[in-house]
N, C-alpha and C positions, 0 to 999 in steps of 0.2 A: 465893456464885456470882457476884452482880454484880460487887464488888471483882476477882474475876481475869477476869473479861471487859474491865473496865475496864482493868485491869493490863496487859491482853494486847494491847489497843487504842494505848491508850500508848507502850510497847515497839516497837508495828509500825509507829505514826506516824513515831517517834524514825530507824524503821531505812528508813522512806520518805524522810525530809528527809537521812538521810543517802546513801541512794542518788543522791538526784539533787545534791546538793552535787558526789558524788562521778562521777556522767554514767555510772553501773556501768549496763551493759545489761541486766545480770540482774536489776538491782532487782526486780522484782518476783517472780521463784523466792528472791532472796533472802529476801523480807519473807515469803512464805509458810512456807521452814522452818524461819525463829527463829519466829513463832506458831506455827506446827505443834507446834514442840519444846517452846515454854514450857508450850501447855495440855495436849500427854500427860503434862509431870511435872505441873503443877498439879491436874490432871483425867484420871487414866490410866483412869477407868472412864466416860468420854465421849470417844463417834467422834468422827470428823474427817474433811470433803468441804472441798475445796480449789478454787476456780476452776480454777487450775491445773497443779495435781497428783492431781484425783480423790481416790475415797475413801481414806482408809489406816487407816481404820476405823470399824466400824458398831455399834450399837447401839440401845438404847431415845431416848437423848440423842447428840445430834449436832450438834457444832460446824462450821459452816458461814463459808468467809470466801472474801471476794476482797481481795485483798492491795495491791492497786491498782483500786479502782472509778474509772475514768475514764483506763486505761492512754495514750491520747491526748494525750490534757492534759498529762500529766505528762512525756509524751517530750518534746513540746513547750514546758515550761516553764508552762504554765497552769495558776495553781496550783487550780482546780479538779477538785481529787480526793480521794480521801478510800482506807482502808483499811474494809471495810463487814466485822463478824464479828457472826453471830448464834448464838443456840442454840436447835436444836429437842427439843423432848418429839413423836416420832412425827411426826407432819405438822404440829403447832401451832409457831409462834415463840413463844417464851419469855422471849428477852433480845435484846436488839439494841444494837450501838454502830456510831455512824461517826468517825472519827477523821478529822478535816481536817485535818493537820499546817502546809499552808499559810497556812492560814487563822485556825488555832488556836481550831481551835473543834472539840467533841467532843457529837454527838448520844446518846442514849443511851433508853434506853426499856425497860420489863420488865411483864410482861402484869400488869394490876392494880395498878401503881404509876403508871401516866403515862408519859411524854415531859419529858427534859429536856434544854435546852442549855447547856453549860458547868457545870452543876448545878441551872439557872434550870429551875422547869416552864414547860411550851411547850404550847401547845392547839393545835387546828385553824381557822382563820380562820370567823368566822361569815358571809362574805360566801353571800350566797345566789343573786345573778343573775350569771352571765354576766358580763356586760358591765361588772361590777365589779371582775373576778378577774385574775389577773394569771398566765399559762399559757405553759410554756415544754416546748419537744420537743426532743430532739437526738438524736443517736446514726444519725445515716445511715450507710445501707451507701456503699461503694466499691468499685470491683473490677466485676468482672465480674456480669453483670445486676443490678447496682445501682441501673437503674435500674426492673426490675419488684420489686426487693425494695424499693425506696422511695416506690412508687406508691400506697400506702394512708397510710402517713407524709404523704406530700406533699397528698395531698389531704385529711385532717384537719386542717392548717396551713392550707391556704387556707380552708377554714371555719371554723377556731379565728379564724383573723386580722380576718375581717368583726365577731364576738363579742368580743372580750376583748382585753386590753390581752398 
């Protein structure tokens, strides 16, 4: 099951770096349904919930992806983004990949094996204070009352900012 997650992660990075070579607007419906299609033939007996495409199919196991985490960036050219597919057992995560194609790096993690980057295991940082930690927020609304839907945002940030780096 890891290998075609992995498999599948790969494939969609490949079809992300090509999207934007190629400035396609649909990149991202396209990169959903080449993975869509690769994991119903690899995995025709696990669902499939789509950012965005919704579900097109349910069950016990359920492959979950957004095709573009960081749609922003990417219009833009900042190669921070990544293709995020995980798989759940009922409401537990099971398997997770992020594929950074810009970046060329690929997250990966499976429940009771670890965390690993590029195949390297990865921990969680032992820093303990605050004021050692290194804390980053993005993803502000725009648009229309953007600025009540970014008022708990904004003020976490100016308390984050006094704390930590």
């Amino acid at each position: 099951m890891r290998s075609t997650i992995l498999r599948g992660a790969v494939a969609a990075g490949a079809a992300v770096v090509s999207g934007y070579q190629h400035l396609l607007p649909v990149a991202e419906a396209a990169v959903a349904r080449a993975v869509r299609a690769f994991l119903q033939a690899a995995t025709p007996e696990i669902g499939f919930l789509g950012e965005e495409d919704g579900v097109h199919s349910t069950g016990e196991m359920q492959w979950v992806l957004d095709a573009i985490d960081g749609t922003a960036n990417f219009v833009r050219g900042i190669p921070l983004c990544a293709v995020s597919l995980g798989l759940l057992h009922g409401d537990d995560a099971v398997l997770g990949v992020i594929e950074a194609p810009f970046l060329g790096n690929r997250y990966a993690a499976a429940r009771g094996d670890g965390a690993t980057v590029d195949g390297k295991p990865i921990r969680v940082s032992d820093t303990s204070r605050l004021s050692d930690a290194v804390v980053a927020i993005g993803d502000y609304a725009v648009g229309p009352d953007a600025a009540a839907r970014n008022r708990s945002r904004l003020s976490l940030t100016a308390r984050l900012a006094s704390e930590c780096g």
